[in-house]
MIBATOR-313300 format. One record per residue (C-alpha): residue number from 0; residue in three letters; x, y, z. Coordinates in nm, 4 decimals. Layout:
BEGIN
<n->NUM, res->ala, X->X, Y->Y, Z->Z>
...
This chain:
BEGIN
<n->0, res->unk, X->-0.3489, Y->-1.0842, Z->-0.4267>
<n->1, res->unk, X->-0.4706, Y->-1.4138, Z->-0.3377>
<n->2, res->unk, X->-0.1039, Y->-1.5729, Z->-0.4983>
<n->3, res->unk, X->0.0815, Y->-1.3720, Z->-0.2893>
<n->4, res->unk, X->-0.0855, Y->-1.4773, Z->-0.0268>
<n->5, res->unk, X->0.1356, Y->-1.7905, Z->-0.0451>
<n->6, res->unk, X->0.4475, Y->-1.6667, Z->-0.1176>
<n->7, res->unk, X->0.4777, Y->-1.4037, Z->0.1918>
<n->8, res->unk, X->0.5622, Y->-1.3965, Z->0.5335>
<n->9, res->unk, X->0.2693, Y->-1.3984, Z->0.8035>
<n->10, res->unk, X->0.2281, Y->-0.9968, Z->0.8744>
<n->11, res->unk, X->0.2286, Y->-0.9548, Z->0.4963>
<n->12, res->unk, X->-0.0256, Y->-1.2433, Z->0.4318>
<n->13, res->unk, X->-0.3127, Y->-1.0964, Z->0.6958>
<n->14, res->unk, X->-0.2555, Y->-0.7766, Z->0.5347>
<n->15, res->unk, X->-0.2956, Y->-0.9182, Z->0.1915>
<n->16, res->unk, X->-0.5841, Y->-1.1078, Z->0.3744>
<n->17, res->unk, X->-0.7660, Y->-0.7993, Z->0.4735>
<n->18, res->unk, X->-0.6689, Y->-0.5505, Z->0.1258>
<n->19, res->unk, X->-0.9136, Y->-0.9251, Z->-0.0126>
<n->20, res->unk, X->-1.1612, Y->-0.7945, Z->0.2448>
<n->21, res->unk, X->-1.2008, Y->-0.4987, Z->0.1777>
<n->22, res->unk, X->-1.2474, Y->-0.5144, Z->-0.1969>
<n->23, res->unk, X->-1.5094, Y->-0.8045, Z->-0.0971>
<n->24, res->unk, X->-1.6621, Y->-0.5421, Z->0.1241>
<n->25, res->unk, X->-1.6941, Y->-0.2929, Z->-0.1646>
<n->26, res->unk, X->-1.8894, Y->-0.5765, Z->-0.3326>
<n->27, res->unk, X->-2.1403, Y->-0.5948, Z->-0.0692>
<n->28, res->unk, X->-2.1319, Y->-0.2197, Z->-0.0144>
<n->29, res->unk, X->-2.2610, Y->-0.1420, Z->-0.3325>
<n->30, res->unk, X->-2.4873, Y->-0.4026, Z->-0.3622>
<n->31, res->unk, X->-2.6431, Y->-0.2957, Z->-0.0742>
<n->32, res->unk, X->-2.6430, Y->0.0987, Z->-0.2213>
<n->33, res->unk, X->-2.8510, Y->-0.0548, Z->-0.5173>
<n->34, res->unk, X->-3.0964, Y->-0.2065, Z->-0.3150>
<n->35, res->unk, X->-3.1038, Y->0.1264, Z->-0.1293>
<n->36, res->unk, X->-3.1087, Y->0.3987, Z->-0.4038>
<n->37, res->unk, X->-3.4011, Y->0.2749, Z->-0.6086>
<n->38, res->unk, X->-3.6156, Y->0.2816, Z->-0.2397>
<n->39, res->unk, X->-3.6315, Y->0.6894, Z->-0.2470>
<n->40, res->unk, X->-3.7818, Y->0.9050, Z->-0.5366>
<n->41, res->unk, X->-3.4879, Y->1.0735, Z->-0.7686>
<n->42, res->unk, X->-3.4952, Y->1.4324, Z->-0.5720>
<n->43, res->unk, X->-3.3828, Y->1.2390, Z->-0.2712>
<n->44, res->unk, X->-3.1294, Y->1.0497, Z->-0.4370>
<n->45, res->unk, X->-2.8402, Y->1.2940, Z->-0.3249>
<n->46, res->unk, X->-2.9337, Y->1.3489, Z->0.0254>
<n->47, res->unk, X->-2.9308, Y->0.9536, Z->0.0221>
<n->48, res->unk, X->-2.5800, Y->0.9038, Z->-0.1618>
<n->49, res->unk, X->-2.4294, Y->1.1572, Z->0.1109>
<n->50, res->unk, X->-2.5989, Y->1.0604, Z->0.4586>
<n->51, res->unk, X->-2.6952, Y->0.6543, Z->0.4212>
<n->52, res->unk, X->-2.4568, Y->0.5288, Z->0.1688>
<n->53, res->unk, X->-2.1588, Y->0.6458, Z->0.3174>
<n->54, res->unk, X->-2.3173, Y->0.5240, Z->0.6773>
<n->55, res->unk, X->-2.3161, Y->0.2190, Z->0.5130>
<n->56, res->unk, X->-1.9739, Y->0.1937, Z->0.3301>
<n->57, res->unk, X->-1.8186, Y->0.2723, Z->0.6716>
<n->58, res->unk, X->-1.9715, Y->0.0178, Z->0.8669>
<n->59, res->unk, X->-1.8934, Y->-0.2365, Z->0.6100>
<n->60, res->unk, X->-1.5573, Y->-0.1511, Z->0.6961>
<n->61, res->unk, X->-1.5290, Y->-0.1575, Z->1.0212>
<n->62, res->unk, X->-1.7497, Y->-0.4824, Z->1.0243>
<n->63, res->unk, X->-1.4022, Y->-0.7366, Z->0.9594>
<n->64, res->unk, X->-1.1749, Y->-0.4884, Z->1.1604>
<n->65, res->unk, X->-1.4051, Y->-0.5227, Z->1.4950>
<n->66, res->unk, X->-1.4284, Y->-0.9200, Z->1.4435>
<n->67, res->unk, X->-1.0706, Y->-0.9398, Z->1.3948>
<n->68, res->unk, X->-0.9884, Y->-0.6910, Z->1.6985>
<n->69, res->unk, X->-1.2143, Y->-0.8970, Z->1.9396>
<n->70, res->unk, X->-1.0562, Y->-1.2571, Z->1.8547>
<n->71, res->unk, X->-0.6882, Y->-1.0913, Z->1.8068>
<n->72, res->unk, X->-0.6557, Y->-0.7961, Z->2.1123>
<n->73, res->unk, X->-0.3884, Y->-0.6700, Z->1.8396>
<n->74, res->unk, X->-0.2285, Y->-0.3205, Z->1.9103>
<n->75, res->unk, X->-0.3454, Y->-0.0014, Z->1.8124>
<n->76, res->unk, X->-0.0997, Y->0.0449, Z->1.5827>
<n->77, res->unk, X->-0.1436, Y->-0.3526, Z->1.3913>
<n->78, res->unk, X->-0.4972, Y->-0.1814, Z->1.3971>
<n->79, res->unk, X->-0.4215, Y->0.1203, Z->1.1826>
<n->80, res->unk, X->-0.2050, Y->-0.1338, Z->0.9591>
<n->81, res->unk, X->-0.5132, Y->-0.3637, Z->0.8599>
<n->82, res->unk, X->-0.7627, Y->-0.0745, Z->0.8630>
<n->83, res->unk, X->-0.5711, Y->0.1401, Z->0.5605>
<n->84, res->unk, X->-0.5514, Y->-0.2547, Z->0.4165>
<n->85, res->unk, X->-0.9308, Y->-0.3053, Z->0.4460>
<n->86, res->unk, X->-0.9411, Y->0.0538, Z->0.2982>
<n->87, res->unk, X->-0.6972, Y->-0.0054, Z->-0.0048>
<n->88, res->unk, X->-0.8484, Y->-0.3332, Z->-0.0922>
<n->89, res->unk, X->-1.2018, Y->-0.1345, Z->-0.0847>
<n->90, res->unk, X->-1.0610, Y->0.1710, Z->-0.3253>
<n->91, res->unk, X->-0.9345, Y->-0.0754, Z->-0.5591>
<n->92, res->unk, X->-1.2685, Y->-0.2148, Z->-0.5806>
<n->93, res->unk, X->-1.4201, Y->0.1155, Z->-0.5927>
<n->94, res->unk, X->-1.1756, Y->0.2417, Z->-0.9012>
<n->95, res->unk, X->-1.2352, Y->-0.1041, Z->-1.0744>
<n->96, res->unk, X->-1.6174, Y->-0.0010, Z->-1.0542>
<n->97, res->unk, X->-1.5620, Y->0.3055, Z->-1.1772>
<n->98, res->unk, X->-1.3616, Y->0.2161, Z->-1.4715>
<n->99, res->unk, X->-1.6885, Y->0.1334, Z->-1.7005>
<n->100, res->unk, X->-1.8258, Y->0.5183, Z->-1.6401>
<n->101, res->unk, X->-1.5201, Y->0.6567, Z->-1.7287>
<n->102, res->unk, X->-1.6090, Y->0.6805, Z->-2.1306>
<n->103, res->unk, X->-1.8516, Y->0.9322, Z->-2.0264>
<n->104, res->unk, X->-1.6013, Y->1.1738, Z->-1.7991>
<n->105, res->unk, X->-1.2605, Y->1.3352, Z->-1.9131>
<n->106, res->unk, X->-0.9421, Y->1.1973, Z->-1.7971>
<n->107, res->unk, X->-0.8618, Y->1.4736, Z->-1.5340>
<n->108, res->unk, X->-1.1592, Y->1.3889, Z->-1.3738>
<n->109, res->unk, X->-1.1103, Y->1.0276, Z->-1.3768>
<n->110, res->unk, X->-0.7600, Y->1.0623, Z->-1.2281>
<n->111, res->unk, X->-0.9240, Y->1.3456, Z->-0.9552>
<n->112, res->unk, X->-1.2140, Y->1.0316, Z->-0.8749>
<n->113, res->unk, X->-0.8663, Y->0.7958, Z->-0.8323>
<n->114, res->unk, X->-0.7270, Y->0.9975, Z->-0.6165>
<n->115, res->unk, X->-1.0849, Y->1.0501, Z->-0.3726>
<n->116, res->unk, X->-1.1540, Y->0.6885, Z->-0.3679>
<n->117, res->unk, X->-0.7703, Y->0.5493, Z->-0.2528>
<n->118, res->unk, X->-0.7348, Y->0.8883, Z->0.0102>
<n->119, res->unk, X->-1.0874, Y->0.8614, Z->0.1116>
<n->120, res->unk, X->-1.0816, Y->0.5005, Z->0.2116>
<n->121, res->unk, X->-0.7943, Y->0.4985, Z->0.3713>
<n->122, res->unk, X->-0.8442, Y->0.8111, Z->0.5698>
<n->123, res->unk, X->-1.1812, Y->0.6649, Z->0.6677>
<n->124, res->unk, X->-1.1068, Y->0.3434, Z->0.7382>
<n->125, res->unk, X->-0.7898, Y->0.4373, Z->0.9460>
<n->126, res->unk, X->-0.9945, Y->0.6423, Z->1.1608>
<n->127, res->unk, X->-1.2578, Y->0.3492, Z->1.2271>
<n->128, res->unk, X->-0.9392, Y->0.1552, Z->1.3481>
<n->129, res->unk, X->-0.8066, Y->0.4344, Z->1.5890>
<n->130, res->unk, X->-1.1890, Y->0.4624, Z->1.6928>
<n->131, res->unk, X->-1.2231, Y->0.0487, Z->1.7183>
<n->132, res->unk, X->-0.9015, Y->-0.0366, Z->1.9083>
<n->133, res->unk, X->-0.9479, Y->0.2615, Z->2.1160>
<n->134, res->unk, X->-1.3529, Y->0.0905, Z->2.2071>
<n->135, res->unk, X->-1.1604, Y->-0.1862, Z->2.2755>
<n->136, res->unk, X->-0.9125, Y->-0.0679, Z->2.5052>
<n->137, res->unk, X->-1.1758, Y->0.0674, Z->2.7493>
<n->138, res->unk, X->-1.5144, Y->0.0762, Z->2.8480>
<n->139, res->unk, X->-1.5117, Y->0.4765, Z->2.9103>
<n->140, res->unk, X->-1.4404, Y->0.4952, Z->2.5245>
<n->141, res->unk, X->-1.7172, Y->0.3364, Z->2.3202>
<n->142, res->unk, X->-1.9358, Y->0.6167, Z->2.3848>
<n->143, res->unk, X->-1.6325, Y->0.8644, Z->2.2117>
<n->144, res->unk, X->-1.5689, Y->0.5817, Z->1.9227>
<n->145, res->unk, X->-1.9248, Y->0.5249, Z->1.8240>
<n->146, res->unk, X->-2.0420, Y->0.8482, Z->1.8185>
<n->147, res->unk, X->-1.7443, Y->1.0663, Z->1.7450>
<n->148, res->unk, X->-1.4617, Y->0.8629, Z->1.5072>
<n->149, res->unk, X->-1.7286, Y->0.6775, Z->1.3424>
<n->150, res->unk, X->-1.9579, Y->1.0049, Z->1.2714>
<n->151, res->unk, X->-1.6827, Y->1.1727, Z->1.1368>
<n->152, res->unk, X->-1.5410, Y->0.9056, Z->0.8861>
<n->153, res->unk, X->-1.9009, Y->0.8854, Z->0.7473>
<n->154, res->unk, X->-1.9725, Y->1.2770, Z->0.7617>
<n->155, res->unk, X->-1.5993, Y->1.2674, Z->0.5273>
<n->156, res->unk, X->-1.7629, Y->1.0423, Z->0.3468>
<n->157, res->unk, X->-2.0771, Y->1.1896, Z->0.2863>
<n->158, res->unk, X->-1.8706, Y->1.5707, Z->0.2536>
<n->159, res->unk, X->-1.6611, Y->1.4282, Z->-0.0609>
<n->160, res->unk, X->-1.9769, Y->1.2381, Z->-0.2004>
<n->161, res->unk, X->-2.1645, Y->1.5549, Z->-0.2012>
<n->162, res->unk, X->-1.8468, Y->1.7544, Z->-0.4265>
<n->163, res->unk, X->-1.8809, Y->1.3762, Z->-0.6787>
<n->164, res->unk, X->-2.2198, Y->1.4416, Z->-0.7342>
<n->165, res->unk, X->-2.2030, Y->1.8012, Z->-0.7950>
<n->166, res->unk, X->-1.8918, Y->1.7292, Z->-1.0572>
<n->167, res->unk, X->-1.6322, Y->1.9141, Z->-0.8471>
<n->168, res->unk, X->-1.3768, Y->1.6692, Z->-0.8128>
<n->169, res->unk, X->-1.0999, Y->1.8588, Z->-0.8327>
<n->170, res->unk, X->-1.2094, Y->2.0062, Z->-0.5104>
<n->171, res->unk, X->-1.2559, Y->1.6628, Z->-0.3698>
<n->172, res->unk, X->-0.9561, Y->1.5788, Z->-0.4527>
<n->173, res->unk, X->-0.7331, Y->1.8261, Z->-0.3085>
<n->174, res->unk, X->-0.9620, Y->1.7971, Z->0.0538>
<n->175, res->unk, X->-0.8348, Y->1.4541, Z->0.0559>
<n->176, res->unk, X->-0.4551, Y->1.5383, Z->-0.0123>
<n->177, res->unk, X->-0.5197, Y->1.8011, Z->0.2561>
<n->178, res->unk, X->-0.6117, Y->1.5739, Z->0.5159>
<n->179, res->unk, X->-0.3579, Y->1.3033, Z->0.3725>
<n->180, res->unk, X->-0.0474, Y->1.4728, Z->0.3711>
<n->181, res->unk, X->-0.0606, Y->1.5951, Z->0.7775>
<n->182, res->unk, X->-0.1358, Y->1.2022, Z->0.8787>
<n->183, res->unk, X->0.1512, Y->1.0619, Z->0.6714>
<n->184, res->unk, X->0.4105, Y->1.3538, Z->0.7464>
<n->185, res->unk, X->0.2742, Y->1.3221, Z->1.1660>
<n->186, res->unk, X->0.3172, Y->0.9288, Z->1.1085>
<n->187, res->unk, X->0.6391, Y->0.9178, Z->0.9571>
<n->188, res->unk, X->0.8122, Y->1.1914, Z->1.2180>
<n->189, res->unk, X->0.6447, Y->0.9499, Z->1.5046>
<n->190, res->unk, X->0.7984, Y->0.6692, Z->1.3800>
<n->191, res->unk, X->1.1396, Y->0.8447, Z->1.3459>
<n->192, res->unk, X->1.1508, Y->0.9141, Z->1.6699>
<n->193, res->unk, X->1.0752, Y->0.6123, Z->1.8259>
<n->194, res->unk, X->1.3918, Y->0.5044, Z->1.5983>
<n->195, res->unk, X->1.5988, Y->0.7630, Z->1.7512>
<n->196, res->unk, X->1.5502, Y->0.6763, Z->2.1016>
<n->197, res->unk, X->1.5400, Y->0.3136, Z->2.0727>
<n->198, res->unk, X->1.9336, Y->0.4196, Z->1.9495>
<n->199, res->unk, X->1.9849, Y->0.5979, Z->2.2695>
């Protein structure tokens, strides 16, 4: 990633720039979710993994796409674009991490965890963009940002972590492709009208 941050074009290089970010992000994520876990006494280490660690995955995310809004004013839409990056660069992390416990779980469920961490970040972290540039936009919608996109990227988060830790990732996988699928298809039939009446 960093190599190719040479040999492309501007857009494509802050992109690059921020998939970097995000897998840095991951880094500090989960350090901070060590430092975290060991704090509360083992029956409370589930309510933990699905109400503060995901509070605090999201946040990391948003941290570099509110600092970059704020110097930038970018668009909502450049927005969305370097929120799924900060996303993709944080599941890649996330898989990478994962790739040492996967001795100890079958392949289907490694492939089902793949899946969770690449939808799940980028469904998350697009919705702290929409929720950011929005915040940015105007005053009357912090208040709607802060408490309502960012609440429900982290209560995702915190849904999905709940089916890892009870083993049911095939469920947590297909809640993901549910919510997925409708964003991409609603996207791409957005974008293909804009292209049809820029024709006309």
């Amino acid at each position: 990633l960093v190599v190719m941050l040479i040999l492309l074009n501007q857009q494509s290089r802050i992109l690059i720039l921020f998939m970097i970010i995000g897998a840095l992000q991951f880094l500090f994520s989960q350090t901070v979710a060590e430092v975290l876990l060991p704090a509360f006494p083992a029956t409370d280490q589930e309510y933990v993994m699905t109400t503060y660690i995901p509070l605090v995955f999201e946040l990391s995310k948003a941290f570099p796409i509110i600092f970059y809004l704020f110097v930038s004013r970018a668009e909502i839409k450049t927005m969305m674009q370097l929120s799924i990056s900060v996303g993709t660069g944080f599941a890649i992390m996330e898989s990478l991490h994962m790739l040492p416990l996967s001795s100890e779980t079958d392949l289907f469920s490694v492939c089902c965890l793949i899946v969770i961490y690449v939808l799940l970040n980028m469904i998350c972290t697009g919705l702290d963009g929409l929720g950011i540039a929005y915040m940015a936009k105007s005053i009357k919608y912090i208040l709607y940002s802060a408490l309502g996109v960012f609440s429900t990227a982290a209560l995702l988060h915190g849904l999905i972590n709940l089916f890892i830790e009870a083993h049911k990732y095939l469920v947590g996988a297909v809640i993901c492709i549910l919510i997925y699928l409708p964003i991409v298809i609603i996207y791409f039939g957005q974008e293909k009208q804009k292209r049809i009446q820029l024709r006309l």
